[in-house]
TORZABA-209329 format. One record per residue (C-alpha): residue number from 0; x, y, z; residue in three letters. Coordinates in nm, 3 decimals, decimal comma, always signed. Example, Ala and Ser with C-alpha at 12.3 -4.5 7.8 and 13.67 -1.06 7.14 Angstrom:
+-----+---------+---------+---------+------+
! seq !       X !       Y !       Z ! type !
+-----+---------+---------+---------+------+
!   0 !  +1,230 !  -0,450 !  +0,780 !  ALA !
!   1 !  +1,367 !  -0,106 !  +0,714 !  SER !
+-----+---------+---------+---------+------+
// end
This chain:
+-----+---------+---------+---------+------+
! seq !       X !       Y !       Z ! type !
+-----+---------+---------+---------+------+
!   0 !  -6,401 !  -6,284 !  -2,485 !  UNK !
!   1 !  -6,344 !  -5,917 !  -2,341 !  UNK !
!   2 !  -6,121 !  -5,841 !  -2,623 !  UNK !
!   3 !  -6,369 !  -5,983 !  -2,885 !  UNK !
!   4 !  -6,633 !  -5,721 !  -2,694 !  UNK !
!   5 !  -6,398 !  -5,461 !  -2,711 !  UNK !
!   6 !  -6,335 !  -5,527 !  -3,072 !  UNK !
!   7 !  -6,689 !  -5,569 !  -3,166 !  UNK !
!   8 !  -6,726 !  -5,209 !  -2,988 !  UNK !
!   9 !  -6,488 !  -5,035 !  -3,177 !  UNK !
!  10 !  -6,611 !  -5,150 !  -3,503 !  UNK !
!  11 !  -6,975 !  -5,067 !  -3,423 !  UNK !
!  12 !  -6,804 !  -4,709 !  -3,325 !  UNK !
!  13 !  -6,632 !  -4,674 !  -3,651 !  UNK !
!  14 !  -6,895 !  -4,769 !  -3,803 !  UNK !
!  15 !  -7,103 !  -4,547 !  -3,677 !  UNK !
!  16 !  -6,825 !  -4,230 !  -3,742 !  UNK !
!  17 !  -6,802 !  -4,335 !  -4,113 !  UNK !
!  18 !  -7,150 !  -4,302 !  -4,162 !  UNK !
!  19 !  -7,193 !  -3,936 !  -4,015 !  UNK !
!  20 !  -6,959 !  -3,861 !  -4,312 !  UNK !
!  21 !  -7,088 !  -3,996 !  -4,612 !  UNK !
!  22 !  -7,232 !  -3,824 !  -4,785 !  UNK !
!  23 !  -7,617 !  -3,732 !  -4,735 !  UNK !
!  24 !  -7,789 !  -3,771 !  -5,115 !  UNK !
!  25 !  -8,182 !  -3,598 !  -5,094 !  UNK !
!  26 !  -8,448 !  -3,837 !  -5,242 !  UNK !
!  27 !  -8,571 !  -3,844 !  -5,590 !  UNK !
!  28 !  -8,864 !  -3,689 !  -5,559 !  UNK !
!  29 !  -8,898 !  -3,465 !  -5,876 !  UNK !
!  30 !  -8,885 !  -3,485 !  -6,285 !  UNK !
!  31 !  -8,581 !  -3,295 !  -6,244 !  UNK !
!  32 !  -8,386 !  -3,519 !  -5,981 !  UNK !
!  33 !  -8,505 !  -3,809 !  -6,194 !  UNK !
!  34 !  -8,392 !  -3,670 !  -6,496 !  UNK !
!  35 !  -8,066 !  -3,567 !  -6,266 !  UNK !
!  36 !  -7,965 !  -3,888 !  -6,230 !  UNK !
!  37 !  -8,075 !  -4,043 !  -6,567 !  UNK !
!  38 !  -7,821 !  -3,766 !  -6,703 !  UNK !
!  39 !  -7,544 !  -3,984 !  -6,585 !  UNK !
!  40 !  -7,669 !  -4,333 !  -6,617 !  UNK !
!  41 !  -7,469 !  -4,589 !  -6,851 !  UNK !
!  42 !  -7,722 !  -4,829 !  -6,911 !  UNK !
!  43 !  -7,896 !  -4,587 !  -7,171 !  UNK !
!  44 !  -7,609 !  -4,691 !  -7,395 !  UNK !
!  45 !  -7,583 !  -4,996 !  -7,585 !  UNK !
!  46 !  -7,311 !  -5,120 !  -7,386 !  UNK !
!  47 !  -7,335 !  -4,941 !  -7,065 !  UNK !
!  48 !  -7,012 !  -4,749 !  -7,140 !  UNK !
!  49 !  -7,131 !  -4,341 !  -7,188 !  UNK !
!  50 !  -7,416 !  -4,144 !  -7,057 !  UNK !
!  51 !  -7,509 !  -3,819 !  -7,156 !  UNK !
!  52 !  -7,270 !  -3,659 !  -6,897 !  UNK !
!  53 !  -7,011 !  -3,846 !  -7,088 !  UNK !
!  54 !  -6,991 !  -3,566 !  -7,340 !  UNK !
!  55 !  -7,230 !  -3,297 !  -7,131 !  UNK !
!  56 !  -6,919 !  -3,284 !  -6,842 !  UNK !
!  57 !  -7,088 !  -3,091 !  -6,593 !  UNK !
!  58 !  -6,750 !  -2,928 !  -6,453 !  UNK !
!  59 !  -6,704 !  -2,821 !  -6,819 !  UNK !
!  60 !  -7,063 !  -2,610 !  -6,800 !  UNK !
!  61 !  -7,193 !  -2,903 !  -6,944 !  UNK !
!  62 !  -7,003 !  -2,932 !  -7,316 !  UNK !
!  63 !  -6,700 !  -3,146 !  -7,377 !  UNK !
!  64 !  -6,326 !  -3,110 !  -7,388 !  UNK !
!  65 !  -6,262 !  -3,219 !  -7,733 !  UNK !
!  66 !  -6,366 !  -3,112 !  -8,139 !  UNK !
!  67 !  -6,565 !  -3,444 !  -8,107 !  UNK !
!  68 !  -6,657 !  -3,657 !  -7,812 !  UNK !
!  69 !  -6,624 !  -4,046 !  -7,765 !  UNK !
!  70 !  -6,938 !  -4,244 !  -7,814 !  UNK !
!  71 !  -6,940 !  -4,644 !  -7,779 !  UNK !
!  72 !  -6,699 !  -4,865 !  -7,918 !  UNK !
!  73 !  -6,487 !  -4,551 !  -7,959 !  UNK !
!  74 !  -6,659 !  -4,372 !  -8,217 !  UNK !
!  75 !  -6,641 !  -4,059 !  -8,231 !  UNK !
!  76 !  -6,952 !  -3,749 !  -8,274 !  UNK !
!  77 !  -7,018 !  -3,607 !  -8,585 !  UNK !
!  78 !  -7,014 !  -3,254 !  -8,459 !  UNK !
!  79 !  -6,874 !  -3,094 !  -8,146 !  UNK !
!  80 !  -7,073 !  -3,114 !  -7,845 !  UNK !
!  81 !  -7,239 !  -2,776 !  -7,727 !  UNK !
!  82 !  -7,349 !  -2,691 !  -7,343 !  UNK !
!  83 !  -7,673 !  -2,768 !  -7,216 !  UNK !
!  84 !  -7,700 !  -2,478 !  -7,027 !  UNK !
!  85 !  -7,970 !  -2,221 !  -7,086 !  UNK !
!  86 !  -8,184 !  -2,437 !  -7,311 !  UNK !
!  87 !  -8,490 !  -2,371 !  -7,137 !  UNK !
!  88 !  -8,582 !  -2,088 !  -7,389 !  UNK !
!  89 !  -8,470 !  -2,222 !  -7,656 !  UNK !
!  90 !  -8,684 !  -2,280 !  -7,996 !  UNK !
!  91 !  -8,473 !  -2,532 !  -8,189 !  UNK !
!  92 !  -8,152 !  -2,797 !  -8,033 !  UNK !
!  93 !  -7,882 !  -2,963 !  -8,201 !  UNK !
!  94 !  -7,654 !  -2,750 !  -8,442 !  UNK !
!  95 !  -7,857 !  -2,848 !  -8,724 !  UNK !
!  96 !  -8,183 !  -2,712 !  -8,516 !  UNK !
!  97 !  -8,336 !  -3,081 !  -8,617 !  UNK !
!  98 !  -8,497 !  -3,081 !  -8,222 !  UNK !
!  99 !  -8,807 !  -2,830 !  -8,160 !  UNK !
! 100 !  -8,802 !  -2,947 !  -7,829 !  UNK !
! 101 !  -8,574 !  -3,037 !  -7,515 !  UNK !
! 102 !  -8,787 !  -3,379 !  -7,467 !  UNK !
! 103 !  -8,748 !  -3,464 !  -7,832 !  UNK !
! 104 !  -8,388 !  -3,359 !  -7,788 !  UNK !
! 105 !  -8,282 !  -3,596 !  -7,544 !  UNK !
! 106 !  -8,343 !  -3,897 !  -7,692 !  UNK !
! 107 !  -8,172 !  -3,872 !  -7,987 !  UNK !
! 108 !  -7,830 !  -3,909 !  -7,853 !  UNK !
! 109 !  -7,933 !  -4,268 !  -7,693 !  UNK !
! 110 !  -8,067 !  -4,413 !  -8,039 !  UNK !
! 111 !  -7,746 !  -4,198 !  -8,227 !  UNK !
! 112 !  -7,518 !  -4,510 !  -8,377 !  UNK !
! 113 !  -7,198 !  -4,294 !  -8,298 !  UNK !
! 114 !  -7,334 !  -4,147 !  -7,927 !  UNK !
! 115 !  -7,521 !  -4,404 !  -7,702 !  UNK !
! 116 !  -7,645 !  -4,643 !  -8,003 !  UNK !
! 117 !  -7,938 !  -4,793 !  -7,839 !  UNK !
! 118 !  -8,293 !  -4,756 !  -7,957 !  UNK !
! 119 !  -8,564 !  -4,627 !  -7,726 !  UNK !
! 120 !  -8,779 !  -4,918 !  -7,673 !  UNK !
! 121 !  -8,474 !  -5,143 !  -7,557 !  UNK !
! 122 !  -8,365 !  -4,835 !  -7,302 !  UNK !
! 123 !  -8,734 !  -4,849 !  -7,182 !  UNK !
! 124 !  -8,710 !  -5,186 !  -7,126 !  UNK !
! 125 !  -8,385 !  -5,196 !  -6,957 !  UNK !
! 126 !  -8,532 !  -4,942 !  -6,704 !  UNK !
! 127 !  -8,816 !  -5,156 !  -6,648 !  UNK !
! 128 !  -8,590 !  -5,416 !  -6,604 !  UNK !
! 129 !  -8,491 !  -5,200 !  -6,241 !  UNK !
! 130 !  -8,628 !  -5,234 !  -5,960 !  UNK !
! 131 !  -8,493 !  -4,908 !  -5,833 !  UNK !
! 132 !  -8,628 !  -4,703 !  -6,213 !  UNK !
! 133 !  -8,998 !  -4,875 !  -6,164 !  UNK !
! 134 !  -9,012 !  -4,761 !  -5,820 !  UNK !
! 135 !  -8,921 !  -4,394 !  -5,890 !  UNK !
! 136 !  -9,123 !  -4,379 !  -6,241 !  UNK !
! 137 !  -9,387 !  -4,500 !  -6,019 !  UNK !
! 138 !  -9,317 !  -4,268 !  -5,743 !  UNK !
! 139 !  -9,279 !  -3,918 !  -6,007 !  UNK !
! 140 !  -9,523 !  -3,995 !  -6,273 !  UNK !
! 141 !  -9,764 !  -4,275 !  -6,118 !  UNK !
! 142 !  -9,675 !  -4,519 !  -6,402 !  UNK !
! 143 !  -9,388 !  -4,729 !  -6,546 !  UNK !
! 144 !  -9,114 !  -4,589 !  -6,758 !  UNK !
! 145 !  -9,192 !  -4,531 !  -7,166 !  UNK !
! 146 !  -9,041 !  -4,302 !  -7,409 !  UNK !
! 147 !  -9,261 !  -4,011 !  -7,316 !  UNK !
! 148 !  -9,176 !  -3,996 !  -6,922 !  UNK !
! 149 !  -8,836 !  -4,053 !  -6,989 !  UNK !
! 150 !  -8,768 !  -3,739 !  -7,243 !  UNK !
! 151 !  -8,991 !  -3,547 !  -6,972 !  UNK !
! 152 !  -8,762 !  -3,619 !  -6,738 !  UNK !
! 153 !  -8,478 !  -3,465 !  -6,903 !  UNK !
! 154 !  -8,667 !  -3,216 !  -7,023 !  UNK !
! 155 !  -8,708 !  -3,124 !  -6,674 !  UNK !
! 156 !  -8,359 !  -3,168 !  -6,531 !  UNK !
! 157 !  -8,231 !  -2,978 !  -6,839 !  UNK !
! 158 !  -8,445 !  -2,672 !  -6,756 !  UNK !
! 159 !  -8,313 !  -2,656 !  -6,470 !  UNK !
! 160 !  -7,959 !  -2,591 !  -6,575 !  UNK !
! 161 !  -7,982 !  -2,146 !  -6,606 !  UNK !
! 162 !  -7,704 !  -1,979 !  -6,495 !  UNK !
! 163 !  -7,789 !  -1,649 !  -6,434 !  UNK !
! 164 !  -7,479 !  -1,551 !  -6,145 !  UNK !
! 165 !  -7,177 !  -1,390 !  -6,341 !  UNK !
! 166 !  -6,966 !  -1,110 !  -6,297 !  UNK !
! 167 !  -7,182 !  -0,911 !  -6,630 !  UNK !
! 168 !  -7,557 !  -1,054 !  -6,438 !  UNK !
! 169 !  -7,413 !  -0,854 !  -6,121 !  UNK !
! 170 !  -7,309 !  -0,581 !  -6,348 !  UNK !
! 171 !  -7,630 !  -0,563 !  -6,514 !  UNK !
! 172 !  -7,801 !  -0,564 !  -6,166 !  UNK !
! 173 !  -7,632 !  -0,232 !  -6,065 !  UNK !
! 174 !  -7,426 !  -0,496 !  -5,816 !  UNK !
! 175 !  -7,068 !  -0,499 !  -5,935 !  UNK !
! 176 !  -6,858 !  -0,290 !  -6,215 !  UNK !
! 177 !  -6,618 !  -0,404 !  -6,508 !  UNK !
! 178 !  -6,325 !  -0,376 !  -6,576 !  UNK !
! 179 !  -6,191 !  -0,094 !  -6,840 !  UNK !
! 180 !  -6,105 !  -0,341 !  -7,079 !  UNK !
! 181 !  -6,394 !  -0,567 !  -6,954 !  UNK !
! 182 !  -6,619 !  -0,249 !  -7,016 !  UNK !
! 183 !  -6,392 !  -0,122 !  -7,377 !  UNK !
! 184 !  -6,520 !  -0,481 !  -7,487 !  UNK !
! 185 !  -6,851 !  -0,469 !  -7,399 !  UNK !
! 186 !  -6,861 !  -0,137 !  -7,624 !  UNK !
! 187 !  -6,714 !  -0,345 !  -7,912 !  UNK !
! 188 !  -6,925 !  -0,628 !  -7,844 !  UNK !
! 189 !  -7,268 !  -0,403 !  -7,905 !  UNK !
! 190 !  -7,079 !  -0,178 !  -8,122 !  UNK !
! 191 !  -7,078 !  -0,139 !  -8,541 !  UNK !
! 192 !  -6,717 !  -0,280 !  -8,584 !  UNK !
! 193 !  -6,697 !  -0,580 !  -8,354 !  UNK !
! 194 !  -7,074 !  -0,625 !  -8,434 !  UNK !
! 195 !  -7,102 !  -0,931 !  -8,252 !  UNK !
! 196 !  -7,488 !  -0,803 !  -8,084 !  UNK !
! 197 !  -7,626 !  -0,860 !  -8,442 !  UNK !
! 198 !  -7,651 !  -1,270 !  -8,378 !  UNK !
! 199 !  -7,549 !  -1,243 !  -7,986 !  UNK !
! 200 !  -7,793 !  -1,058 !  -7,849 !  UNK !
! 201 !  -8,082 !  -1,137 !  -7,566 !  UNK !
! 202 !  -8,033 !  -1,263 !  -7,231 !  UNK !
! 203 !  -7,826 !  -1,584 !  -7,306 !  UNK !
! 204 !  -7,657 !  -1,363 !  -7,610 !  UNK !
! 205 !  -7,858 !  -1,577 !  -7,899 !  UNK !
! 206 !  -8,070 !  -1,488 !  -8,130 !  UNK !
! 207 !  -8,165 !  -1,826 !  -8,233 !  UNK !
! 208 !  -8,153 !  -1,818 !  -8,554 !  UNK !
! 209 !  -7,891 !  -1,994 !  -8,805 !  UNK !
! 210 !  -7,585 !  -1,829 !  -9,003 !  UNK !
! 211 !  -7,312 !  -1,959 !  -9,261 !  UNK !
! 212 !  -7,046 !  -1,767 !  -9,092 !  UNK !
! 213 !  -6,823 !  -1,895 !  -9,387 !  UNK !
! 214 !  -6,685 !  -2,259 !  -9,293 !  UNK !
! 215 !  -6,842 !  -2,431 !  -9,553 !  UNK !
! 216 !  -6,661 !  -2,499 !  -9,902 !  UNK !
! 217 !  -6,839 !  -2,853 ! -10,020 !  UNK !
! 218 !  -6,444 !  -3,006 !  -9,954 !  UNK !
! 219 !  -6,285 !  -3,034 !  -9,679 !  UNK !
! 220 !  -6,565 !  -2,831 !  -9,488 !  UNK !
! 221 !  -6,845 !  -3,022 !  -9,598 !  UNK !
! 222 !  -7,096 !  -3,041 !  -9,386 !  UNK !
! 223 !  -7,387 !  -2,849 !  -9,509 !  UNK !
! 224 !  -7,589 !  -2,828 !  -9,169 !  UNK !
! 225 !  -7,944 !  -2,705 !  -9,171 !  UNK !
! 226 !  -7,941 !  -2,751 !  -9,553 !  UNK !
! 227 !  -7,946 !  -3,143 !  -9,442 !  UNK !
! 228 !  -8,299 !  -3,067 !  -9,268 !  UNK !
! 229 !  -8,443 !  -2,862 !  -9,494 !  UNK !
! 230 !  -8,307 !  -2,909 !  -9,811 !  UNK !
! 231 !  -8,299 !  -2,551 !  -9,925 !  UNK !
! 232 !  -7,994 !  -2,407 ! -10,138 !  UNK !
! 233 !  -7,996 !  -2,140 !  -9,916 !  UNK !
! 234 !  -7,910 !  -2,277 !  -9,614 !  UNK !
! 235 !  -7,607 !  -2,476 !  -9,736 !  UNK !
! 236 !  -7,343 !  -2,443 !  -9,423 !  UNK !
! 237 !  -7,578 !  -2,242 !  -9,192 !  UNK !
! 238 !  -7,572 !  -2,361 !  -8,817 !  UNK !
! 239 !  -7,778 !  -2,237 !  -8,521 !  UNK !
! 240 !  -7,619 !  -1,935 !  -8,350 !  UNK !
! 241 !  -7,492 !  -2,087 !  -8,014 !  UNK !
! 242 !  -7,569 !  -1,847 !  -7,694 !  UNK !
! 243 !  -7,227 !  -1,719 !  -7,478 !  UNK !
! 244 !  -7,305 !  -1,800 !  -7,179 !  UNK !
! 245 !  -7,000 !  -1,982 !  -6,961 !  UNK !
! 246 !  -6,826 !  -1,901 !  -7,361 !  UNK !
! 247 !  -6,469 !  -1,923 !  -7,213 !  UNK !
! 248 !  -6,531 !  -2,255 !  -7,069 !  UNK !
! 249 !  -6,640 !  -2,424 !  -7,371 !  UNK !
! 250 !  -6,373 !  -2,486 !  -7,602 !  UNK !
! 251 !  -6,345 !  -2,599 !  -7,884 !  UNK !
! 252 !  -6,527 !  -2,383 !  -8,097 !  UNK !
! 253 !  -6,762 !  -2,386 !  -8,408 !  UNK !
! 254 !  -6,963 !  -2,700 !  -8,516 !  UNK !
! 255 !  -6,686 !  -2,895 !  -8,594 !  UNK !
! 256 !  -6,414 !  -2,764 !  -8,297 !  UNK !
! 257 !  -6,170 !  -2,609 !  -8,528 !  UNK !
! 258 !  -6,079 !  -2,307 !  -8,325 !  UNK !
! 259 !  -5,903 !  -2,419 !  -7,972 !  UNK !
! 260 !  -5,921 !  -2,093 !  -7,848 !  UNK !
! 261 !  -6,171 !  -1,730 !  -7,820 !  UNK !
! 262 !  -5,872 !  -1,598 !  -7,995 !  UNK !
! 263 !  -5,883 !  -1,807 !  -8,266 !  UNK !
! 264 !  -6,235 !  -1,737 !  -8,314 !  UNK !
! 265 !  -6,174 !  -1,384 !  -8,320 !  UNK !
! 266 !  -5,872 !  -1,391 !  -8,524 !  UNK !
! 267 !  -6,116 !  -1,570 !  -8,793 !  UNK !
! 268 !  -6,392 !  -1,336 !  -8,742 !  UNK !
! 269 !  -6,143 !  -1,053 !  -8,786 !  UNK !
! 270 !  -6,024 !  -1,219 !  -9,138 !  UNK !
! 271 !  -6,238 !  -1,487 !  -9,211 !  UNK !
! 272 !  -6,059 !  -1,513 !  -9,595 !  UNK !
! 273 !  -5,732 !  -1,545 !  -9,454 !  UNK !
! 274 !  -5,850 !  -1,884 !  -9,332 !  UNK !
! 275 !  -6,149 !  -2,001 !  -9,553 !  UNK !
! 276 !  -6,059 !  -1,910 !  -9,926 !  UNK !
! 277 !  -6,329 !  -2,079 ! -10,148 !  UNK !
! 278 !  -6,632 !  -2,047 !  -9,840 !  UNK !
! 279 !  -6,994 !  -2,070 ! -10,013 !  UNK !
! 280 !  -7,289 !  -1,885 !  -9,933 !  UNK !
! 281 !  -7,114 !  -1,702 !  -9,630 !  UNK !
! 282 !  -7,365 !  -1,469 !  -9,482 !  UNK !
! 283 !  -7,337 !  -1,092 !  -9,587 !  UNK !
! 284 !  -7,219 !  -0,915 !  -9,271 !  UNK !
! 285 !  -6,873 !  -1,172 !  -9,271 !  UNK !
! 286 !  -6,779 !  -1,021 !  -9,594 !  UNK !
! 287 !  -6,597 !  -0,734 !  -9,476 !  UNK !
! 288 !  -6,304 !  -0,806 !  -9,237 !  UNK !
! 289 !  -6,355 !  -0,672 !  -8,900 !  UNK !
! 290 !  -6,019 !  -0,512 !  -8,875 !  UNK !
! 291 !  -5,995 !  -0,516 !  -8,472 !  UNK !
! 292 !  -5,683 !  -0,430 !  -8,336 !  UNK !
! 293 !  -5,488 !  -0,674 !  -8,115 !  UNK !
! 294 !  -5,576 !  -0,469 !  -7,832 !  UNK !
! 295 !  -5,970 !  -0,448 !  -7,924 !  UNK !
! 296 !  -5,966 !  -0,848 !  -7,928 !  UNK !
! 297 !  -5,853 !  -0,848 !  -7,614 !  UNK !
! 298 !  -6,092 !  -0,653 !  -7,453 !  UNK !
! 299 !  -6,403 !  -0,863 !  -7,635 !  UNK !
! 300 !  -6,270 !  -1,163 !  -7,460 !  UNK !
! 301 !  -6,217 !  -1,009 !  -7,141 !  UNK !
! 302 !  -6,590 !  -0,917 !  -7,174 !  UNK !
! 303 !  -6,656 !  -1,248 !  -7,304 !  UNK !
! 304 !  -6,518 !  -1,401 !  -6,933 !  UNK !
! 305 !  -6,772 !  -1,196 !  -6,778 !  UNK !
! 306 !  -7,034 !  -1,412 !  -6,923 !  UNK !
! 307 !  -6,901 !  -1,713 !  -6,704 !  UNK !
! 308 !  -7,112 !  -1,833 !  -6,379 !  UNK !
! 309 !  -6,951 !  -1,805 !  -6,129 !  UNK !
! 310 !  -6,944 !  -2,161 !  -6,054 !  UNK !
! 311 !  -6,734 !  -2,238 !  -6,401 !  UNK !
! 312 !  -6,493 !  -1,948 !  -6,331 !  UNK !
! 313 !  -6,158 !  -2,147 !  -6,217 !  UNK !
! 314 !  -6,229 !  -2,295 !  -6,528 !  UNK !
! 315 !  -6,146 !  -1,993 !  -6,739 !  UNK !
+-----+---------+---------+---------+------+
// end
């Protein structure tokens, strides 16, 4: 009997030490803890599998590993999947700007038949199906979950994701200096031969708007982007100018995650012809080659890594 006590104790005191180290989670309280946790859940797919941090890996600042990302039943994304970071300003989403919204934004990955492939009513349902989802739709927005609460919940979570803490913020705050070639690229960067300020400018280094930087020949580079909304001629191969922020921790590049690395890209920029012969409707100012020396490339990436929170930077 004594040793059965004495047992009993020592559980009940391990027990007891376990739990004053797990770990502490606040309450859901908010649209944006809601929509926190709603980010990762796998019941929002057709077969449980992916969520949206599936492809949106938040270690990654929020963008994905690979050209294209792995949807259910192994099917793969049309297009390569960009950060959700600094969206909150944003005008238009997707790479096609087909979203003038972040809530109508974030369901269209869980009805997409390559990303989560399940249509909004039946992921309404299956959170109504929860006990612990009614309870918190109840608790946030005073009602059960529908369509509208649910994209308002991401909505919310996503605007929360602004990184405004890297080494060029604390620059730009009189708070910390850059390098020489940091600072030689930065000159380049806003300069007349790199001219990468004409379509990267602003605080997240976007100007929103969309360009055919040349990667579009109707062959083997055929898709035709916002064309596919809009169905003008003239915007054959133009995609929306994606902002640098947390840049060097987002590869692949482009739409389709052709370029592996920021040298790449540059090399391209430098002499787009040398990789795209035949490109159609290629915006005017990719005409010219850029002619940066090895040494000038250099220096716009090393600005470029400035540009990275500094939560992301081990990632560089």
């Amino acid at each position: 009997m004594k040793t059965w006590l004495l047992s009993s104790g020592i559980f009940s005191l391990l027990l007891l030490f376990a739990a004053s180290f797990s770990p502490q989670y606040p309450p859901i309280s908010t649209k944006a803890a809601l929509g926190k946790k709603l980010f990762s859940e796998k019941i929002l797919s057709k077969d449980s599998t992916v969520s949206c941090a599936s492809c949106h890996k938040p270690a990654y600042a929020f963008a994905d590993t690979t050209a294209f990302s792995v949807g259910i039943g192994g099917k793969l994304t049309r297009r390569n999947t960009p950060s959700v970071l600094n969206m909150k300003n944003r005008p238009y989403f997707f790479w096609d700007g087909r979203a003038a919204s972040l809530e109508e934004q974030s369901l269209m990955p869980i009805q997409n038949p390559d990303e989560m492939g399940l249509p909004i009513a039946e992921a309404v349902q299956r959170l109504n199906a929860s006990a612990e989802y009614r309870a918190l739709f109840r608790k946030i927005f005073k009602q059960k979950p529908d369509a509208k609460n649910l994209a308002a919940a991401f909505a919310a979570f996503e605007e929360t994701l602004e990184t405004v803490d890297s080494k060029f913020d604390d620059w730009s705050n009189n708070l910390g200096k850059l390098t020489a070639s940091e600072e030689r690229g930065r000159q380049l960067f806003v300069g007349d031969k790199a001219k990468c300020f004409d379509c990267h400018r602003m605080e997240d280094f976007t100007t929103d708007e969309f360009k055919n930087i040349g990667l579009y020949d109707e062959r083997k580079l055929n898709d035709a982007g916002l064309y596919e909304i809009s169905k003008k001629e003239s915007d054959k191969g133009k995609f929306k100018i994606p902002g640098l922020r947390n840049v060097a921790v987002t590869p692949p590049y482009m739409h389709n995650g052709m370029f592996k690395t920021l040298e790449e890209v540059l090399n391209y920029y430098n002499s787009p012809d040398w990789f795209i012969e035949n490109s159609i409707n290629r915006d005017d100012a990719l005409k010219t080659p850029l002619r940066l020396t090895p040494q000038e490339k250099k220096d716009i990436i090393a600005f470029l890594k400035t540009l990275t929170d500094k939560r992301f930077i081990k990632r560089q």
